[in-house]
C-alpha positions in Angstrom: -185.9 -168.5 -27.3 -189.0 -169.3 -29.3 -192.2 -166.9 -29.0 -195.2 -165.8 -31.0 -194.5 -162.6 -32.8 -198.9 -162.2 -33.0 -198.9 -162.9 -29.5 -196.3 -160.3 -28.2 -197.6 -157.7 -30.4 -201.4 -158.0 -29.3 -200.4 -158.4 -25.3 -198.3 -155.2 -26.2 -200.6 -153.0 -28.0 -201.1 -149.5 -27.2 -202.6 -148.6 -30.7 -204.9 -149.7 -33.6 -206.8 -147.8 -36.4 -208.4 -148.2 -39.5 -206.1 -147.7 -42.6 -206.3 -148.3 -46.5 -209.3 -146.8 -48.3 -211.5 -147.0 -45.4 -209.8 -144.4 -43.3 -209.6 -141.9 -46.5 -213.4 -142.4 -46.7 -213.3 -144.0 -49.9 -214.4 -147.5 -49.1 -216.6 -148.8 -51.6 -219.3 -151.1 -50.2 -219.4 -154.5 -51.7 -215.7 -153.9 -53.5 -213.3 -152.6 -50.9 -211.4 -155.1 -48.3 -211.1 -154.1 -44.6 -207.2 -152.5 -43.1 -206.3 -151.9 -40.1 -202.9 -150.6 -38.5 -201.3 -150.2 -34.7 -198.4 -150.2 -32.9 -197.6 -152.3 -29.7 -194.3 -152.1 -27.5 -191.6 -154.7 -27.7 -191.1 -156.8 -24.3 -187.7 -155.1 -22.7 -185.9 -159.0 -23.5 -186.5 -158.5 -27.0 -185.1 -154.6 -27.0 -181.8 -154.9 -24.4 -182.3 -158.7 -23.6 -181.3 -161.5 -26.0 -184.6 -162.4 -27.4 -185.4 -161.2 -31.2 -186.3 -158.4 -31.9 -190.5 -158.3 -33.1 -190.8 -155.4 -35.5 -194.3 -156.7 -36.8 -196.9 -159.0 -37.0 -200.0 -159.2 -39.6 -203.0 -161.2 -39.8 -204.8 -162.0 -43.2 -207.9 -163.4 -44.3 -206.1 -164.9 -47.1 -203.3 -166.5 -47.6 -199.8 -164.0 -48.2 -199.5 -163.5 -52.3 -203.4 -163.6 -53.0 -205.2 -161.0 -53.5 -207.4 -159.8 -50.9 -211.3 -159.6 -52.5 -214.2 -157.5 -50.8 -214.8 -157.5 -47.3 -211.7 -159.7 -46.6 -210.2 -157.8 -43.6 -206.1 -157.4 -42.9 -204.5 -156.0 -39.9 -200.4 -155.0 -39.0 -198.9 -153.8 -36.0 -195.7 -152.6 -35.7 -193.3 -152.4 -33.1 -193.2 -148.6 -31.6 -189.6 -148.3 -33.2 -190.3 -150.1 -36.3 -193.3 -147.5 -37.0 -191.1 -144.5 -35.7 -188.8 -145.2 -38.4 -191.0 -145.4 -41.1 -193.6 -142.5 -39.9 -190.4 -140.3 -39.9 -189.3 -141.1 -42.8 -192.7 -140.1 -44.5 -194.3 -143.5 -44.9 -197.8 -141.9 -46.0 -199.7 -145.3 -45.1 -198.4 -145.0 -41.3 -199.0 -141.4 -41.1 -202.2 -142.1 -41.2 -202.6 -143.6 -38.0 -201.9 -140.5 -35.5 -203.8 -138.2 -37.8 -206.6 -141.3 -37.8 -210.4 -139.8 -36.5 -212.1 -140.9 -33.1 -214.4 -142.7 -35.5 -211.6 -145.0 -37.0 -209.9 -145.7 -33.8 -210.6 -149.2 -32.4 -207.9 -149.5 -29.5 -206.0 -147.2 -27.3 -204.3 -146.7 -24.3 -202.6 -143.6 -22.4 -199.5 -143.9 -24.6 -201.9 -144.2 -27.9 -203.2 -141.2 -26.9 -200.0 -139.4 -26.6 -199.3 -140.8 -30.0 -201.8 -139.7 -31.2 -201.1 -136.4 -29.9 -197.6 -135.9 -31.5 -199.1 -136.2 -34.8 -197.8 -132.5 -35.9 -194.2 -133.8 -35.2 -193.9 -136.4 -38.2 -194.9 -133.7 -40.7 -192.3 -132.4 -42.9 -190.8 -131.1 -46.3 -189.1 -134.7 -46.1 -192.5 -136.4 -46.2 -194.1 -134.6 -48.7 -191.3 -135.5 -51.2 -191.7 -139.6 -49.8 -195.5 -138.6 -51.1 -194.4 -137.7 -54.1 -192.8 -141.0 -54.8 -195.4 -143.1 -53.9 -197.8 -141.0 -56.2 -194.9 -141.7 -58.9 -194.8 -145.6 -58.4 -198.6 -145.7 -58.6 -198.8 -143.9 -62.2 -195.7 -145.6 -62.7 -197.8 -149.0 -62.6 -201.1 -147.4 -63.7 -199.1 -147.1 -67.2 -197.6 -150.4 -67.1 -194.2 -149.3 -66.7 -193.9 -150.7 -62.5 -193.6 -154.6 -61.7 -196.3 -155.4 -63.2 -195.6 -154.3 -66.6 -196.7 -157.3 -68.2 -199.6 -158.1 -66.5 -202.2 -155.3 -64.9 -202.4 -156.1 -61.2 -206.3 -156.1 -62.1 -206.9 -156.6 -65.1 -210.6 -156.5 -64.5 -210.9 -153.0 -63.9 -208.2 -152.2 -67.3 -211.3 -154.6 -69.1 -214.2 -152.8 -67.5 -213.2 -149.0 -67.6 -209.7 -149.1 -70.3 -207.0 -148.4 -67.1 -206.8 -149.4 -63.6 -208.9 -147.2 -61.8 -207.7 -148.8 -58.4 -204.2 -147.5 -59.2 -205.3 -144.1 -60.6 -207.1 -143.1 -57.5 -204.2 -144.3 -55.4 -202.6 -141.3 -57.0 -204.7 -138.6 -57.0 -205.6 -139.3 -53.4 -201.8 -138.9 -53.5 -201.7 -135.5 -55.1 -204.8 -134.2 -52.7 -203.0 -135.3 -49.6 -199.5 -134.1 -50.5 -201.3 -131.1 -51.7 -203.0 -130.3 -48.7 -199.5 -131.7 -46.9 -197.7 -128.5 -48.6 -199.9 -126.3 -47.9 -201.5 -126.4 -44.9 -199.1 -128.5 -42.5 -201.9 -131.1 -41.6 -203.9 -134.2 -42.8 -207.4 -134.3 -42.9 -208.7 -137.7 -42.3 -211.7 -138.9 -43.6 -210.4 -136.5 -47.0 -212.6 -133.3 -47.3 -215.4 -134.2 -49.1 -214.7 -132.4 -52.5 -211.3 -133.9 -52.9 -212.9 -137.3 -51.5 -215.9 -137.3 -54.1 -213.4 -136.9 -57.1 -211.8 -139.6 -55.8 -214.4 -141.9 -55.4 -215.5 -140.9 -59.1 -211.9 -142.3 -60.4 -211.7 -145.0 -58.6 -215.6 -146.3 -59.5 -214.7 -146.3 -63.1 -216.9 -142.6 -63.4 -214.0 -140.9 -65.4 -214.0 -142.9 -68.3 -211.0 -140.5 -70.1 -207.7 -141.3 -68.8 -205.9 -138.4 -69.8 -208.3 -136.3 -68.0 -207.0 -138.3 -64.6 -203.5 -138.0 -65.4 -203.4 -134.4 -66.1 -205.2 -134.1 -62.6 -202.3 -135.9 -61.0 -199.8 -134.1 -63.0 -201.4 -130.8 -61.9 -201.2 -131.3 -58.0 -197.6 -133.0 -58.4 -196.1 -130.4 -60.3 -197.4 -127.6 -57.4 -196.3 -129.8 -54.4 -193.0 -130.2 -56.4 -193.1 -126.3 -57.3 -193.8 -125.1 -53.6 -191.2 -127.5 -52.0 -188.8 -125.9 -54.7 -189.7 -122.5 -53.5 -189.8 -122.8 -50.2 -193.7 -121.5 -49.9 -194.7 -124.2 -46.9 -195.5 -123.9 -43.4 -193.6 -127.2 -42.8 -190.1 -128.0 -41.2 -187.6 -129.7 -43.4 -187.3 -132.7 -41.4 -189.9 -133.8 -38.9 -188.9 -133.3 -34.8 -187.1 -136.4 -34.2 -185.8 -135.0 -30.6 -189.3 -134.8 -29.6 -190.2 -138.2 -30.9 -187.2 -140.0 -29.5 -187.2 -138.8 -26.2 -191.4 -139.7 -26.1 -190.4 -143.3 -27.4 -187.5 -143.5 -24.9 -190.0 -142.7 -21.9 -192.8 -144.8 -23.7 -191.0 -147.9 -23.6 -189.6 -147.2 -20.0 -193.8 -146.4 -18.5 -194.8 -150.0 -20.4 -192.4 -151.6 -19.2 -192.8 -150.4 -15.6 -196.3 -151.4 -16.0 -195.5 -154.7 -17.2 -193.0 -156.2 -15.2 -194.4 -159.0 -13.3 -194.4 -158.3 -9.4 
């Protein structure tokens, strides 16, 4: 059976928001690109039927392996199980989208709502450390050491400000949000403004001292790591995944239902 992955997943969406640095509030006019993220609801022939499955489908401005430039906009929807899987497992770029303001929300349906609404049930101990690893692999490629060891992913910014800014606010966005992860159970999206502004100083190139960024970074790693040590959070070890399941379970069933041809 042939079919259009883009096509199923945007007659089967219940879901979009904005993502990337826009959602965080720390889009920079005239520099940052344009993300957004959803979910649709796979056809029943490609769950239980003999069809393939569709776990996603992305649209670019440019071309896969080029580097989107400012204002270019990119959008990815993922199947309801595909973005289960990875919200649960503390994927901090699709946590985003239940936790995602009124203002960043383009598209939604009954069942986006009630997405929406279990937003409490993907946090957990479990996603805090996944947040710690990203912050890892972004320092880990701000000093060279990633994939990109011998060549900065932007070397423009390394000649401009003497690091990769881009990379080194990636992380300390990290460190606020698994910070505030820790302590307080939730995610405040766009970032409160004081974490947001410090940000939005690193990445603009207005910290010229490196050192001074990764000691920041350090700082709110080391406390995240040193409360999940200790036990001293308000959030379950693993997020509720009978809560989620049965939802998806009941989700797919209702679209389905109101689907099906008559």
């Amino acid at each position: 059976m042939t079919f259009d992955a883009g096509a199923v997943a945007r007659a089967n969406e219940i879901l979009r928001t904005e993502a990337g640095s826009g959602v965080h509030g720390l889009a920079i006019a005239g520099v940052s690109d344009h993300d957004e993220t959803g979910v649709f609801i796979e056809p029943a022939e490609h769950v239980i039927g003999l069809a393939e499955p569709v776990d996603h489908a992305t649209w670019r401005d440019r071309p896969e392996g080029h580097r989107s430039q400012a204002g270019d906009s990119e959008c990815t929807l993922y199947s309801l199980r595909k973005f289960l899987r990875l919200a649960v497992a503390g994927n901090p770029n699709l946590l985003l989208v239940p936790f995602a303001p009124e203002a960043s929300v383009y598209r939604t349906s009954v069942l986006g709502d009630e997405l929406r609404a279990l937003g409490p049930a993907f946090l957990s101990r479990a996603a805090a450390r996944r947040v710690v690893g990203y912050l890892d692999g972004q320092v880990a490629m701000l000093l060279g050491r990633g994939r990109q060891k011998d060549m900065p992913k932007r070397p423009e910014l390394v000649a401009a400000h003497g690091y990769d800014t881009k990379f080194a606010s990636h992380a300390l966005r990290l460190g606020f949000q698994g910070l505030e992860l820790i302590e307080h159970a939730r995610l405040t999206l766009p970032m409160p403004e004081a974490e947001r502004e410090r940000v939005l100083l690193v990445k603009s190139g207005g910290v010229p001292d490196l050192d001074t960024v990764l000691a920041e970074i350090t700082a709110a790693r080391d406390r995240i790591e040193s409360l999940l040590d200790a036990g001293k959070t308000p959030l379950p070890e693993t997020p509720d995944l009978d809560r989620l399941s049965a939802w998806s379970i009941d989700a797919h069933r209702r679209h389905w239902d109101s689907t099906r041809p008559d």
